[in-house]
N, C-alpha and C positions, 0 to 999 in steps of 0.2 A: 615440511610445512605442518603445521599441530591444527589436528582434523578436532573439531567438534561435536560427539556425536548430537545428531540431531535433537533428543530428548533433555539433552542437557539444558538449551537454551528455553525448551517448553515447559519439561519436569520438572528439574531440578531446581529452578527457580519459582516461588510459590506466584509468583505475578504473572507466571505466561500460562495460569492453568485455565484461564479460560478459551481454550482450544479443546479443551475437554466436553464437561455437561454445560459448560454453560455460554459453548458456542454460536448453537446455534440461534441464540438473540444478541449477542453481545458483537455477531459478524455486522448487524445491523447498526452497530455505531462504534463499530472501529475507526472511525475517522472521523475521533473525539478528540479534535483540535484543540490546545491546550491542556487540557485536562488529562486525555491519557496521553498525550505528548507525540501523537501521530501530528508531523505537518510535512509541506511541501521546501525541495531548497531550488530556487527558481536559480536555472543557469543559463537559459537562450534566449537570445537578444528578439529572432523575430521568429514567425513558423517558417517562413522560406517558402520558394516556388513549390507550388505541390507537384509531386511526381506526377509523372504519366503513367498510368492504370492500362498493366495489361491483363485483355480478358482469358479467365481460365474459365471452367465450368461453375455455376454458382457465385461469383462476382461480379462484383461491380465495374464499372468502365466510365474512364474521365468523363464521358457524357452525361453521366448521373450524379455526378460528383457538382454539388452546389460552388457557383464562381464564387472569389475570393471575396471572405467577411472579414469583419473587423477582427482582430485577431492581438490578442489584449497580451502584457505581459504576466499580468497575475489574474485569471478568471475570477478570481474570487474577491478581488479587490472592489466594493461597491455595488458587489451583486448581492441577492436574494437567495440563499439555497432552496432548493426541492423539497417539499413537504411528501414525506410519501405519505397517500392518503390510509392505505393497508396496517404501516407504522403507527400512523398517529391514531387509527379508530382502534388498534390493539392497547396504545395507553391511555387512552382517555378509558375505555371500557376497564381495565386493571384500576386505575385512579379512582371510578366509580364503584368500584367492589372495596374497597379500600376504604373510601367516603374521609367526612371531616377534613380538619386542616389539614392532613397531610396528602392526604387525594387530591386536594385541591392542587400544593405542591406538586405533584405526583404526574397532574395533568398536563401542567406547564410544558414536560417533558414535548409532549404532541407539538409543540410548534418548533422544534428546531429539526432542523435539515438531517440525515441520515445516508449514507453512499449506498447504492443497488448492486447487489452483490452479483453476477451474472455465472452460477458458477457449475452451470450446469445447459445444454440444447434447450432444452424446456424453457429454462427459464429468458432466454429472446423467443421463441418462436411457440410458447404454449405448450402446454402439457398437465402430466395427472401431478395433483399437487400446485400447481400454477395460479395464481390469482390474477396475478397482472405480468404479463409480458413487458419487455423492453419498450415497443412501441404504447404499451398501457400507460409506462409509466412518463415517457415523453409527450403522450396526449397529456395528461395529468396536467406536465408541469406546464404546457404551451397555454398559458392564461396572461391574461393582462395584467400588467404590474409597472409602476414606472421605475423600478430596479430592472437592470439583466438578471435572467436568472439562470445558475448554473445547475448543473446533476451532475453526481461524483455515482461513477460507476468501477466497479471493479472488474477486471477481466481474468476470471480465473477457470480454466477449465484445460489447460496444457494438458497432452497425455501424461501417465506417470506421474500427476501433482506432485510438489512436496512431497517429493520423492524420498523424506527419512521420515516421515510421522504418517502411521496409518491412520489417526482421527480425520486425515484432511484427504486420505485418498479421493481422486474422479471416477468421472464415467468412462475415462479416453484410457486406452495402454499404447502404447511404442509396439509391442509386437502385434497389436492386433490394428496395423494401420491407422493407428490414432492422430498421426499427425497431418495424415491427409483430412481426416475425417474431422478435427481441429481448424484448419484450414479454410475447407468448404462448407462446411456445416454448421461453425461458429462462428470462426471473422470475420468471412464474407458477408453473412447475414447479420451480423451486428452493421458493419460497414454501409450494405446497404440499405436497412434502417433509419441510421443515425445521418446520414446526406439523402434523406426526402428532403425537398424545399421548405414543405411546411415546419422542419425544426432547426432551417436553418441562422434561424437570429436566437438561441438557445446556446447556452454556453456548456460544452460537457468534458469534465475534466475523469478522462478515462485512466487509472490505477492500473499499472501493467505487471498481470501475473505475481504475485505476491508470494514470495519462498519458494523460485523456482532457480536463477543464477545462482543465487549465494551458494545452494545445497552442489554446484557444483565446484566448489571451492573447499569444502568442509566434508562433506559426505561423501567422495568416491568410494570411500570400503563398505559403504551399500548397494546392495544389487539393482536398485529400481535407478539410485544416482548415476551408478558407474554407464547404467543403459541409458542415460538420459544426454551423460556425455560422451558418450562412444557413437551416437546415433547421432546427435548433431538436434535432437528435438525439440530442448528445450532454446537454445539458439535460435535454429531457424523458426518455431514459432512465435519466439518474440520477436525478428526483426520480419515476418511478416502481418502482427498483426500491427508493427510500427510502421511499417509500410504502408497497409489498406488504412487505418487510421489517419496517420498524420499530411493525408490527401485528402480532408477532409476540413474545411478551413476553420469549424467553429468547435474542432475536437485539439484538445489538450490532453499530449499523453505524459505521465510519468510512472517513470519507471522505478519500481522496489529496489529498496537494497538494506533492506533484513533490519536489522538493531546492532547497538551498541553490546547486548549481550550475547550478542553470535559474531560479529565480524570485528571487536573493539581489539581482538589482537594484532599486530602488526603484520604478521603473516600473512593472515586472512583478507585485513584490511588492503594494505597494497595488491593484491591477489586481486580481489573481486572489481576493484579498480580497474586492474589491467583487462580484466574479464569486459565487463561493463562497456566502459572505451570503446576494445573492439566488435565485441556484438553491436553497437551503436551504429561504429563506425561502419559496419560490413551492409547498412539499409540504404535505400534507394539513398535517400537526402541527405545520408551521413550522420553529422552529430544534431542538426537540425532539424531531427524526426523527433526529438522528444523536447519537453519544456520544461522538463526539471524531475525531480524522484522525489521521493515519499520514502520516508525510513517508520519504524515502527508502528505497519498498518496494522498489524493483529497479534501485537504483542504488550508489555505493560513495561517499560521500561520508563522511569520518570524523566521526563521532559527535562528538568532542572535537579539538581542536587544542592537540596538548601542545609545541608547542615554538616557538610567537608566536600571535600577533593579528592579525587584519586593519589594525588602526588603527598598528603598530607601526610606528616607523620603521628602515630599513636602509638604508645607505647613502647617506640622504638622501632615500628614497622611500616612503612607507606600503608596509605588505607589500601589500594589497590592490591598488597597483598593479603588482604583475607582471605580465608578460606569461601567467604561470600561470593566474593569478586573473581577468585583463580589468577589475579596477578596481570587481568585486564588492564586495558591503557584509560580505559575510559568507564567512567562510571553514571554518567546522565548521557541521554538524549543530545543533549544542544551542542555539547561541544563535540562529540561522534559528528555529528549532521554537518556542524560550520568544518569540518579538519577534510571531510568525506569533498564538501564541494571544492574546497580549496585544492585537494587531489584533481577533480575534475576540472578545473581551472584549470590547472598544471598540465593535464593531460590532450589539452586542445578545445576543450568546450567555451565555446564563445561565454561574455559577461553579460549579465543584463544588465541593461543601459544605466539602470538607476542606484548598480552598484550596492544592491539589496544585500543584506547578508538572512540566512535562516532565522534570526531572530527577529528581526524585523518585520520581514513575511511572516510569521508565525504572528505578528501582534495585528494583520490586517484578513486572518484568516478569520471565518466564523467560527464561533466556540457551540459545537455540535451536544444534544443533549445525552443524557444519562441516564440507561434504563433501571430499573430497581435492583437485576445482577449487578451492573458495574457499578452503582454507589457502595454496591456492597464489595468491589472491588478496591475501591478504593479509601475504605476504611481497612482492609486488608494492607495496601500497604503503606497505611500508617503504624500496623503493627509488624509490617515484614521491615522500618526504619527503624524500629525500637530491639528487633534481632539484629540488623546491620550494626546498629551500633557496637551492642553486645558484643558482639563477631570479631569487631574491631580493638574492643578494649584486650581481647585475648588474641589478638591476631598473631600470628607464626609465619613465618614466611613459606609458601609455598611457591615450587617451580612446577609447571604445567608440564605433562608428557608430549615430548616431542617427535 
């Protein structure tokens, strides 16, 4: 199987460097629907009976668990996103130092929706550095509106994160009982948060762990990965926090599955596949613990490719063999995402009823704003398209190490 190291798909490519400095505001609108080409590929038809909750120490129990709500196939279909109020008074105040027409521009930013990144104890349950807790930010959003309104939270705090990039290390390790502490000290208290009654007409589409499966498909010849699969941690933490979540009738889980510039080769692809499936399959509910996945949360891979195809010839070389590319199967977003569900189709996961495809979701998602980094991202790859080309016009054929 041809491993990827981990830096390739962050370093090596000029679009995934905002995982670097310009992380940590750019985490704030990573689920920059359309624009950075993060969206959702809805696969289950319904949430299914919730599990029965057994009590450990620190969780929750069916009896806290709010009785069955409406329970949508696309949450975000005719809903209202979450304004986080923290986000918006940071750019309206930038806007304002700015001033003139383009502050004004600038400001606009503040009213679109942004996902709450959870990716630390602190940040649900308070702490130093802390402005608003989970429940802060749930009060927030609990106002009247005659939209539903959703909150895109991310659940990231697995031990051993992202276990091949030290920028994204956690607070959790595998040897130092992380995974219990994972467990009880994070899912639980999200879980029993997120099922008080008073948020339960609140729609919250929870993002599960983001560059934690994949790396165990590509990165074993890393120390942190190989322990990550030898331990069973990154697994069973996601099929428990699929588990306490998706007994929760107004929470929407989807689950990561990386990009088209980490998992677009065939090895990997059918691999994370089979990976995926059976983590799914191995949770209380089965394949009906989740409502779909999320590909390209915190990474910059363009949505669409408007200006060739992988399979195209130049020069006398498929595009797909550039030295850019490395001989990938895929070179945008959209058709990774539609090839990925259709795998999942294949692999047992129920259809949604209305026979959606990724792109069609994608045109009923809300188009989330853009902070002053990421326009500046994305004038970046307007000039990282004008080196693909480049790339292309001298392309040679390269075969990847296997």
């Amino acid at each position: 199987m041809r491993e990827i190291p981990r830096h390739f798909s962050e370093s090596s490519y000029p679009r995934f460097l905002f995982k670097s400095k310009l992380r940590g505001l750019l985490l704030l609108t990573s689920m920059l629907i359309v624009i950075l080409g993060s969206f959702f590929i809805g696969i289950t038809l319904t949430h299914g009976k919730p599990p029965t909750a057994t009590a450990t120490p620190g969780s929750i129990t069916s009896a806290s668990i709010p009785g069955p709500g409406p329970h949508v196939d696309n949450p975000y279909a005719g809903a209202q996103g979450y304004i986080n109020p923290d986000w918006a008074s940071e750019v309206k105040a930038g806007a304002a130092a700015v001033g003139g027409s383009l502050g004004a521009k600038e400001a606009k930013v503040a009213n679109y929706s942004t996902a709450v990144w959870l990716d630390r104890i602190a940040a649900v349950t308070g702490g130093s550095g802390i402005t608003r807790t989970l429940a802060g930010h749930l009060d927030a959003q609990a106002r009247t509106s005659i939209k539903p309104i959703v909150m895109t939270i991310v659940i990231y705090d697995l031990p051993d994160r992202d276990c091949a990039a030290l920028a994204s290390n956690g607070e959790l390790s595998i040897a130092n009982n992380g995974l219990a502490t994972y467990e009880t000290r994070y899912i639980d208290v999200i879980a029993a948060t997120l099922s008080q009654e008073k948020y339960r007409n609140l729609r919250i589409a929870a993002v599960i762990e983001p560059d934690s499966l994949p790396n165990l498909v590509t990165n074993l010849g890393i120390g942190n990965c190989a322990a990550a699969n030898s331990s069973g941690a990154y697994v069973q933490g996601i099929q428990y926090a699929l588990n306490k979540l998706h007994a929760i009738a107004n929470v929407y889980n989807y689950l990561d599955i990386a990009h088209d510039g980490w998992l677009g080769w065939n090895s990997n692809f059918q691999a994370v596949v089979a990976l995926i499936t059976d983590t799914i399959k191995r949770t209380t509910a089965g394949l009906n613990s989740v409502d779909g996945f999320i590909s390209n949360t915190a990474n910059y891979t363009p949505t669409t490719e408007p200006y060739m195809t992988a399979g195209q010839s130049v020069g006398g070389s498929q595009v797909r063999n550039a030295s850019f590319y490395q001989s990938n199967t895929y070179i945008d977003e959209a058709t990774y995402d539609t090839n990925m569900r259709n795998a999942f189709i294949s692999a047992g996961f129920p259809v949604l009823v209305l026979g959606q495809s990724p792109t069609r979701l994608l045109a009923s998602m809300p188009m989330y704003g853009l902070s002053r980094q990421a326009s500046l991202m994305v004038q970046a790859r307007r000039l990282l398209m004008l080196r693909a080309r480049a790339l292309i016009a001298c392309a040679t054929r390269h075969t990847p190490a296997t």
